[in-house]
C-alpha positions as CSV (number, residue, x, y, z in Angstrom):
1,X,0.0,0.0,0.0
2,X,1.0,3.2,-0.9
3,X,-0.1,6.6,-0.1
4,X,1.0,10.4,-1.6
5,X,0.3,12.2,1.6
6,X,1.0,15.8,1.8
7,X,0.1,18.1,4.1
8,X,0.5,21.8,4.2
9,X,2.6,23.1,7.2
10,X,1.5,26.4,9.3
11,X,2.5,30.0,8.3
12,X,4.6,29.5,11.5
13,X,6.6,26.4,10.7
14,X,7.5,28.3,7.1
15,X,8.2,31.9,8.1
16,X,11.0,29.9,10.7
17,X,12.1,26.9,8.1
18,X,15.3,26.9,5.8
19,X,13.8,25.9,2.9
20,X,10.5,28.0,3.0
21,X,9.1,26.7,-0.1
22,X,10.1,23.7,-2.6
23,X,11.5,26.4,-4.8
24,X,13.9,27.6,-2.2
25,X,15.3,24.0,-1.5
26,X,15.9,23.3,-5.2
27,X,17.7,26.9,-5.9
28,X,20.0,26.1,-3.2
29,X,20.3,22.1,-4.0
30,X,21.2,23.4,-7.1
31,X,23.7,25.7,-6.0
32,X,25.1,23.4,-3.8
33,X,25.9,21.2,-6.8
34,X,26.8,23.5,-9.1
35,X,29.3,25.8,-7.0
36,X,30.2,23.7,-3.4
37,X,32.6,25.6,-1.9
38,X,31.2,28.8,-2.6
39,X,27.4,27.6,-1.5
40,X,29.0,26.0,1.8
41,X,31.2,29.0,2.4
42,X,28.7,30.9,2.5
43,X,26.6,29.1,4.4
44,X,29.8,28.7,7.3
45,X,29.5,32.5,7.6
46,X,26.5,32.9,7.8
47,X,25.4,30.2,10.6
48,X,28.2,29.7,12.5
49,X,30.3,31.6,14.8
50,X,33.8,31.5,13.8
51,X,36.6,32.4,16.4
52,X,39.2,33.4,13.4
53,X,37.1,33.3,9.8
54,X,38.8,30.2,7.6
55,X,40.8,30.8,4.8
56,X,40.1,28.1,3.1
57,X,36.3,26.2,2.6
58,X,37.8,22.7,1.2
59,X,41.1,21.3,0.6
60,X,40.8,17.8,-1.0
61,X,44.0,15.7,-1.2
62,X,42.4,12.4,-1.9
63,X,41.2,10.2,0.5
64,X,41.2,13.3,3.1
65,X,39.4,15.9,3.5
66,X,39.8,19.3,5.3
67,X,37.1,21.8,5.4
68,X,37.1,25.4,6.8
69,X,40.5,25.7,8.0
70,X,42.2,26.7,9.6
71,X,39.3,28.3,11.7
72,X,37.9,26.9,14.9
73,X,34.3,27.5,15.5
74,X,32.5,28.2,18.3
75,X,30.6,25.2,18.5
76,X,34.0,22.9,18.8
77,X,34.7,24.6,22.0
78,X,30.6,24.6,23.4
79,X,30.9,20.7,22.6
80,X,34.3,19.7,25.0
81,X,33.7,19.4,28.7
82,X,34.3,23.2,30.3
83,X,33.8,24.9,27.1
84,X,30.3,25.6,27.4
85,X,29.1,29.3,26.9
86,X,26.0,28.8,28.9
């Protein structure tokens, strides 16, 4: 059995989502494929708190990867014991 549920969500639940409308999440899927390290550099800056900004967004030297460095984030230190903010 198979159902095509959809249900509408509340003004609420949009005006507060990332990907207000269908349109939105395929403009920035699309980005994302299309241009990576500029869609997820952007991104970096504009939802996380960076101690120093990185210089870099990716650095690929096959099989590693290193993104956002060098540039420790807030949230690295608020997830170790006795770094918490709160």
């Amino acid at each position: 059995m198979s159902r095509d549920l959809k249900c509408k969500p509340s003004a609420s639940f949009v005006k507060h989502s990332v990907f207000p409308s269908f349109a939105k999440y395929k403009s920035m899927h699309r980005e994302s494929v299309q241009h990576p390290k500029k869609f997820w550099g952007r991104l970096a800056k504009e939802e996380l708190t960076w101690f120093t900004e990185p210089k870099r967004v990716l650095e690929w030297k096959e099989p590693f990867s290193k993104w956002f460095g060098p540039g420790p984030t807030s949230a690295k230190r608020a997830a170790t014991p006795g770094g918490n903010y709160f």
